[in-house]
C-alpha positions in Angstrom: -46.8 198.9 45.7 -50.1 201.1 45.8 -50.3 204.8 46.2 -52.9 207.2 47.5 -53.6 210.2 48.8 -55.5 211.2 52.1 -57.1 214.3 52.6 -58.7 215.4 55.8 -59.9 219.2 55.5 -57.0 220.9 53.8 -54.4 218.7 55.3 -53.0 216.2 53.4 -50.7 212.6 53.2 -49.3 210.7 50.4 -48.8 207.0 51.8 -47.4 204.0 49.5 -48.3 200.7 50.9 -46.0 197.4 50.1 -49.0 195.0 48.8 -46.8 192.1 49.7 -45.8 193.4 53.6 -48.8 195.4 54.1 -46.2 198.5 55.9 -47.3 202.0 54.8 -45.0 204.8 54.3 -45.7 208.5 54.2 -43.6 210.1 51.8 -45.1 213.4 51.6 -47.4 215.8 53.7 -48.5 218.9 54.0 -51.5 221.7 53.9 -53.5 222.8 56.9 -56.2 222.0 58.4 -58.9 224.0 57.4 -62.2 224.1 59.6 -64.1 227.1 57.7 -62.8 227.7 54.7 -63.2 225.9 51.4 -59.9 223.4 50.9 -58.9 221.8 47.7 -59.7 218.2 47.9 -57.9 217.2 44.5 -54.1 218.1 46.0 -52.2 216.3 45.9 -52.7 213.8 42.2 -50.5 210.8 41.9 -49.7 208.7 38.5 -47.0 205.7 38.9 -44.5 206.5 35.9 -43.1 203.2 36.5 -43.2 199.8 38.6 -40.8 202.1 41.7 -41.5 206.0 40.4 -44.7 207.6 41.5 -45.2 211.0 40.3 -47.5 213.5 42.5 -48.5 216.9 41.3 -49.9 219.3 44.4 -50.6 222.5 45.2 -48.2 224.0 47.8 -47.9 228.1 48.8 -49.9 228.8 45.7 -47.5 226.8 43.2 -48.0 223.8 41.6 -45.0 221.1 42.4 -44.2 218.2 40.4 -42.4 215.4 42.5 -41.2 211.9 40.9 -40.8 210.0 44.1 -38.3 206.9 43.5 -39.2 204.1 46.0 -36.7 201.5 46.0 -33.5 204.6 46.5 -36.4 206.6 48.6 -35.7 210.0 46.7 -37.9 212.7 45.3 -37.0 214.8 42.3 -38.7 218.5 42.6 -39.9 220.9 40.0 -42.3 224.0 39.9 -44.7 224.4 36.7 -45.3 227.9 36.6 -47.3 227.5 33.2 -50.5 226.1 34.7 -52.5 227.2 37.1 -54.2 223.9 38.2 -53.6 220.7 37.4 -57.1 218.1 37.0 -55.1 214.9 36.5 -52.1 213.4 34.6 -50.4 210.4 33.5 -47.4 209.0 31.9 -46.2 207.2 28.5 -45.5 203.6 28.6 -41.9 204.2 28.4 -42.4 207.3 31.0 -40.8 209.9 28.9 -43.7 211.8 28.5 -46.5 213.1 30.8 -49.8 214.3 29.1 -51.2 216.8 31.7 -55.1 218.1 32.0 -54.5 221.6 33.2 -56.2 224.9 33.5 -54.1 228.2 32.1 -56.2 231.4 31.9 -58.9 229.5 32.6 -59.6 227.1 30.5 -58.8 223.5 30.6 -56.6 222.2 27.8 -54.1 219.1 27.4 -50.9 219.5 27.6 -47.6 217.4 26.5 -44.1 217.7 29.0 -40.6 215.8 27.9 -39.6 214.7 31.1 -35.9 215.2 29.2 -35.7 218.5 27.6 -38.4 220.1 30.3 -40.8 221.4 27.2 -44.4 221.9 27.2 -46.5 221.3 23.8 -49.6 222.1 23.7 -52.1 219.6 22.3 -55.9 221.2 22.8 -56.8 224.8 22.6 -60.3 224.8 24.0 -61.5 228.6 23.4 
């Protein structure tokens, strides 16, 4: 499977395409469309945790969702961060345990650690 994300003035798609059928799916979508005002065009991120999980971090009503999409039993798994304000980009461990996060809190940018398990957040940079 690929992933990727369109985004057409504020309103976006997240569409997986089967590399072997070639069919497309749009799993998630949202925003609006925005003729004269600024939009964000980095919502929504994806990182694959796995070969059938896709994670996808976007910005929704002023929160920041977390969604691990599970192709193959076509279910999504929701959370809210509330400790970031943005999210730059993300990605997983090789055993998908882990997610190290880019994220701006008080703005500034600093890495960040989750446990996927026990929900915690370390902190890895402090860029002052």
């Amino acid at each position: 499977y690929s992933a990727y994300s369109a985004n057409v003035k504020g309103k976006f798609k997240v569409i997986i395409k089967d590399t072997k059928t070639g069919k497309k799916k749009t799993i998630l979508s949202g925003g609006y469309k925005l003729n004269d005002q600024i939009f964000i065009l980095k919502n929504p991120i994806l990182a694959w945790q796995n070969d059938n999980t896709l994670g996808i971090a976007v910005m929704k009503r002023g929160k920041i969702f977390f969604i691990l999409y599970d192709i193959k039993k076509n279910k999504k798994e929701s959370r809210v961060i509330e400790v970031f304000q943005q999210i730059n980009s993300f990605s997983f461990n090789t055993t998908g345990e882990y997610i190290a996060f880019s994220a701006d809190e008080k703005g500034q940018s600093d890495i960040w650690l989750y446990d996927l398990k026990r929900s915690r957040y370390q902190q890895i940079t402090n860029d002052e």
